[in-house]
C-alpha positions as CSV (number, residue, x, y, z in Angstrom):
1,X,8.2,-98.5,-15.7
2,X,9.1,-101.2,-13.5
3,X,10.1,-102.5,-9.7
4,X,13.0,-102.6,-9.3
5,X,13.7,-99.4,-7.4
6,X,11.7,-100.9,-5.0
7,X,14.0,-103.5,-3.9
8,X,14.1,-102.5,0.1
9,X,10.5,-101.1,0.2
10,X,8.0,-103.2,-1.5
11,X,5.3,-104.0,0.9
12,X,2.7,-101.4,-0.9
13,X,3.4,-103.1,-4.5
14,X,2.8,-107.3,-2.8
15,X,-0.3,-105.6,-0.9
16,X,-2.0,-104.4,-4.5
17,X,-1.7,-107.7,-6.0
18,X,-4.2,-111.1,-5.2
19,X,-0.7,-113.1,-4.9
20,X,2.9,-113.3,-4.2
21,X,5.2,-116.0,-5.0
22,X,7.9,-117.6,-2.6
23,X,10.9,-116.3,-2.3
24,X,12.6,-118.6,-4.5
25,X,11.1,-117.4,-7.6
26,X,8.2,-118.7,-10.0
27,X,8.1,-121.4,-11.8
28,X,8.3,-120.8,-15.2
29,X,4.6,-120.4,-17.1
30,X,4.2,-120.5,-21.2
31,X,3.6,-117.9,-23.1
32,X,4.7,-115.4,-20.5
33,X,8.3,-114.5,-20.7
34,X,8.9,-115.1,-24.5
35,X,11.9,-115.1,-26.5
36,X,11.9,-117.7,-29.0
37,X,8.7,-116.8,-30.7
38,X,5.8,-114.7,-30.7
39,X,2.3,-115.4,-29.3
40,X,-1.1,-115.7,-30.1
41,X,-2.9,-112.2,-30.3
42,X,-5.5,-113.1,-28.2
43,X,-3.2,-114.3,-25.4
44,X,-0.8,-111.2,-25.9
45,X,-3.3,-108.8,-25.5
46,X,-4.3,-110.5,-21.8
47,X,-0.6,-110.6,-21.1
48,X,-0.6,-107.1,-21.7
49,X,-3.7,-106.0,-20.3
50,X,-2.9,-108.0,-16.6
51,X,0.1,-105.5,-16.9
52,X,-1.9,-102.5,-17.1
53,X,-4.4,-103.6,-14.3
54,X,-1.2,-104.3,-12.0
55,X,0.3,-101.0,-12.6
56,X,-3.0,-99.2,-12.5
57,X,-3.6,-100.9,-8.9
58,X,0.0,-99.3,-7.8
59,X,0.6,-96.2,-9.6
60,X,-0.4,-94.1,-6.2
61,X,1.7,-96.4,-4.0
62,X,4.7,-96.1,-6.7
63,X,4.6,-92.5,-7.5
64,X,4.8,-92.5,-3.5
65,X,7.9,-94.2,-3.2
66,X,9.4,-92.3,-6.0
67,X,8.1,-88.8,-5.5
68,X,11.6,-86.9,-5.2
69,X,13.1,-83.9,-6.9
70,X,16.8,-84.8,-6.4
71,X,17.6,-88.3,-8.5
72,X,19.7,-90.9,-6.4
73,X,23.2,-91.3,-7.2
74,X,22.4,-94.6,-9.7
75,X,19.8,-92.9,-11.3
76,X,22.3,-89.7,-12.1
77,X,24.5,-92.3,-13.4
78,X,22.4,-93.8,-16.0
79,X,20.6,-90.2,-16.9
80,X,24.1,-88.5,-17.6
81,X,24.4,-92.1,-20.7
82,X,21.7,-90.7,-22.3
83,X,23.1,-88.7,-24.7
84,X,20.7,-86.2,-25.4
85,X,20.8,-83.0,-27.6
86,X,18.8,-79.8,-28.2
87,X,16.0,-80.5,-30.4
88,X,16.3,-84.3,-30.2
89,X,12.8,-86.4,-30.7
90,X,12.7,-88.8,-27.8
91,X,10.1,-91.7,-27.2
92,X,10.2,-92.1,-22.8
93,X,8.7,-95.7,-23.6
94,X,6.9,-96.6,-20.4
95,X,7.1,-93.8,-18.7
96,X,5.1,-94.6,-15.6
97,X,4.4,-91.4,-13.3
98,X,6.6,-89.0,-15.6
99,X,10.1,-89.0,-13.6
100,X,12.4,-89.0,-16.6
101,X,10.2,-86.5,-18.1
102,X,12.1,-83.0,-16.4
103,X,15.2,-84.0,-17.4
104,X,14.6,-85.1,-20.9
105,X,13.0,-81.8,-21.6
106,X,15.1,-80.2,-19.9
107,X,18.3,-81.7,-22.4
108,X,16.2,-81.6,-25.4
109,X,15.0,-78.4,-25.1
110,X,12.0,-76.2,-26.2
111,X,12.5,-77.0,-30.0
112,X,12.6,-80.9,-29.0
113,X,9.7,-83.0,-29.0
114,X,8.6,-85.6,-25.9
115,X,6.3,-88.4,-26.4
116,X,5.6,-90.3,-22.9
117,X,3.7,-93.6,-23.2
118,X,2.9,-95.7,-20.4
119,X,0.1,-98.5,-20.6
120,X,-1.2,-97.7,-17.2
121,X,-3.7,-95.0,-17.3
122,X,-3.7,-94.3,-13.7
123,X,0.1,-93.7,-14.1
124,X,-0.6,-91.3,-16.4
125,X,-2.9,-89.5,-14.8
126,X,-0.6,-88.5,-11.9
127,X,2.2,-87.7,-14.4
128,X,-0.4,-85.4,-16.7
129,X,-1.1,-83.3,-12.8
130,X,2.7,-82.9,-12.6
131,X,3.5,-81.7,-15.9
132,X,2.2,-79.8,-19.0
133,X,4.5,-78.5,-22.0
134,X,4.3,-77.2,-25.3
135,X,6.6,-80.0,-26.4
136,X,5.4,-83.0,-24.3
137,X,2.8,-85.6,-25.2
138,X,1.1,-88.5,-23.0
139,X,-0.1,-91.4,-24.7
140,X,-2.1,-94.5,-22.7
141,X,-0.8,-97.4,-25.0
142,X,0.8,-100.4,-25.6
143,X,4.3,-99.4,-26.6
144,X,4.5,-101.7,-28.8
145,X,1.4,-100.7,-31.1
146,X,2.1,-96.9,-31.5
147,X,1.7,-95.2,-34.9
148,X,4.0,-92.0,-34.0
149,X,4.2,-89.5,-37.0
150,X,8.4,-89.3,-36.7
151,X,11.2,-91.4,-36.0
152,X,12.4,-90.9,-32.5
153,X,16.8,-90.1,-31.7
154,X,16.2,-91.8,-28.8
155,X,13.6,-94.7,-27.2
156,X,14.4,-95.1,-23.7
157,X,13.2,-98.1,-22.0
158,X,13.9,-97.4,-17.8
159,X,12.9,-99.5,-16.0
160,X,10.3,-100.9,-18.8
161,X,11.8,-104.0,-21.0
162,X,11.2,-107.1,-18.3
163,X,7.4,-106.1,-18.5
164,X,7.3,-106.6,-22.4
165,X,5.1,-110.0,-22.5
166,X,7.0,-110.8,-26.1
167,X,10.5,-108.9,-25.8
168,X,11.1,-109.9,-29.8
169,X,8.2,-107.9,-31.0
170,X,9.1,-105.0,-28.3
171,X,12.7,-104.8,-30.2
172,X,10.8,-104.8,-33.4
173,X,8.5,-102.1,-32.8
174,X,11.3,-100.1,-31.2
175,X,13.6,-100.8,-34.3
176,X,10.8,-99.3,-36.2
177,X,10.1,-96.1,-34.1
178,X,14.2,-95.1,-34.6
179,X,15.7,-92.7,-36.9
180,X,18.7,-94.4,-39.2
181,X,20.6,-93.2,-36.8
182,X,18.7,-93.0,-33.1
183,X,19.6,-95.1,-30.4
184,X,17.8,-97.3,-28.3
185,X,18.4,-97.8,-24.3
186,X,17.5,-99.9,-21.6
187,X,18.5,-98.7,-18.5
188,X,17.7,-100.0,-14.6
189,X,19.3,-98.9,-11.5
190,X,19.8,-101.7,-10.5
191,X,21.5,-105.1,-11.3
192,X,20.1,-107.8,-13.9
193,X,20.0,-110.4,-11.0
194,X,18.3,-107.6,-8.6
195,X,15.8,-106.9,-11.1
196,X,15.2,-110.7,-11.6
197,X,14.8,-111.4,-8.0
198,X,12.7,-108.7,-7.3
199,X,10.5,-109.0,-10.0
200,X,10.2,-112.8,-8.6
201,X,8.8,-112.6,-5.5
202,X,6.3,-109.9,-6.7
203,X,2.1,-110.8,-7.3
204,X,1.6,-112.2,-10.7
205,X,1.6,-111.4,-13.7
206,X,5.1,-108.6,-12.5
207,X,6.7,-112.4,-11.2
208,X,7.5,-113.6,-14.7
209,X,9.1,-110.4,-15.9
210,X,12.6,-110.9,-16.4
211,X,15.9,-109.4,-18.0
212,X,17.5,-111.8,-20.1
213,X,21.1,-113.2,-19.3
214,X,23.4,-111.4,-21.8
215,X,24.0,-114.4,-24.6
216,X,20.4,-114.4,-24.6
217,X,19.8,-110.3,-25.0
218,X,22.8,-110.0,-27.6
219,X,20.4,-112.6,-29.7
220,X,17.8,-110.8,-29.0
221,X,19.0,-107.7,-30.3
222,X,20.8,-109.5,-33.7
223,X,17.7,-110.9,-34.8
224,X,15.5,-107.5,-34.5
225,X,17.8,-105.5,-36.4
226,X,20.0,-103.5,-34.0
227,X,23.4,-103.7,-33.3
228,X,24.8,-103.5,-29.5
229,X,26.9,-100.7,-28.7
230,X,26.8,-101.0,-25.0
231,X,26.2,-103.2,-22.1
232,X,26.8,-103.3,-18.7
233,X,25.9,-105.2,-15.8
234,X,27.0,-104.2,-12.5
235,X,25.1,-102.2,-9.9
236,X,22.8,-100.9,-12.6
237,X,21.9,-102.3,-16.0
238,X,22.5,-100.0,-19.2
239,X,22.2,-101.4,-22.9
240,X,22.4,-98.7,-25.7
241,X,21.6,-100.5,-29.2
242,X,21.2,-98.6,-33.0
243,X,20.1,-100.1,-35.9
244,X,22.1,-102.3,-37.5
């Protein structure tokens, strides 16, 4: 779940929030983006929870803007990397309004199993009117904190990881969730510096959500356990990652 398939229409997401920032961008603010280390509980649960308040204040607005049953041409793009198989168990991590949901199930089949988290209970409540299956479970949660009872073949992150308040306990938690021999992806359909500038101009706390520059991600990743497989940044972002 994110913003950044909002780049040329984003007036309904700056009107839901009490502030915007300038154009230029935020200036940085502690314990907000954090990569080095992680924080205090009490101040990562507020970082988390201004998340959910901002994404429950837009879900209507967002699942207006993305309310489509034909993907665009990036989106096909990154859908078609996913890999997925008949049967597969696949964790749709932030999952916003449901729109990956069809064509997950659709790959993974009835004998595969969906679990759909999103932090945002007003996301989820659109996304639980749009779809009901045998196979498909909605959680309200921080991703991070889930107690599933199997490893997932496949966490996928669109459109999610900028929003993680501490992105080194996200790729911990994710490490966990994975099968021996799953995959993780991050995926955006749009570039790492669109994202970022985006994100930027944005009310707060969505401002200080970033994607780290590549040196910085490929640390990331090393010192959570997973090994990169793939990562490109062009038009759209796409990171696949196993455990190492």
């Amino acid at each position: 779940m994110s913003t950044d398939e909002l780049l040329t229409s984003n007036s309904r997401l700056n009107n839901a929030g009490t502030s915007v920032t300038s154009n230029d961008g935020p200036s940085p603010k502690p314990g907000l983006t954090i990569y080095e280390s992680g924080a205090g509980t009490e101040d990562l649960r507020k970082e988390v929870l201004s998340r959910q308040l901002f994404f429950d204040r837009v879900a209507e607005a967002w699942e207006e803007e993305h309310r489509t049953s034909v993907p665009d041409s990036k989106m096909v793009r990154l859908l078609e990397r996913l890999e997925l198989k008949p049967g597969q168990v696949v964790l749709d991590a932030g999952c916003g309004t449901g729109r990956l949901v069809p064509f997950i199930l659709g790959k993974i089949g009835p004998e595969g199993k969906l679990m759909a988290v999103d932090v945002s209970a007003n996301m989820l409540k659109i996304a639980r009117q749009k779809f009901n299956f045998h196979n498909l479970v909605f959680i309200q949660a921080d991703v991070c904190e889930l107690d599933a009872a199997e490893l997932f073949d496949r966490v996928i992150c669109l459109c999610l990881f900028p929003h993680l308040p501490d992105k080194e306990r996200g790729l911990r938690a994710f490490k966990k969730y994975l099968k021996p021999d799953g995959q993780l992806i991050i995926a955006h359909t749009a570039s790492r510096q669109e994202v970022n500038s985006y994100h930027a101009q944005l009310p707060e706390p969505i401002c200080y959500d970033q994607l780290p520059e590549k040196k910085q991600m490929i640390n990331l990743l090393h010192r959570t356990g997973f090994k990169l497989l793939e990562l490109e940044e062009s038009d759209v972002y796409f990171l696949r990652a196993s455990p190492a």
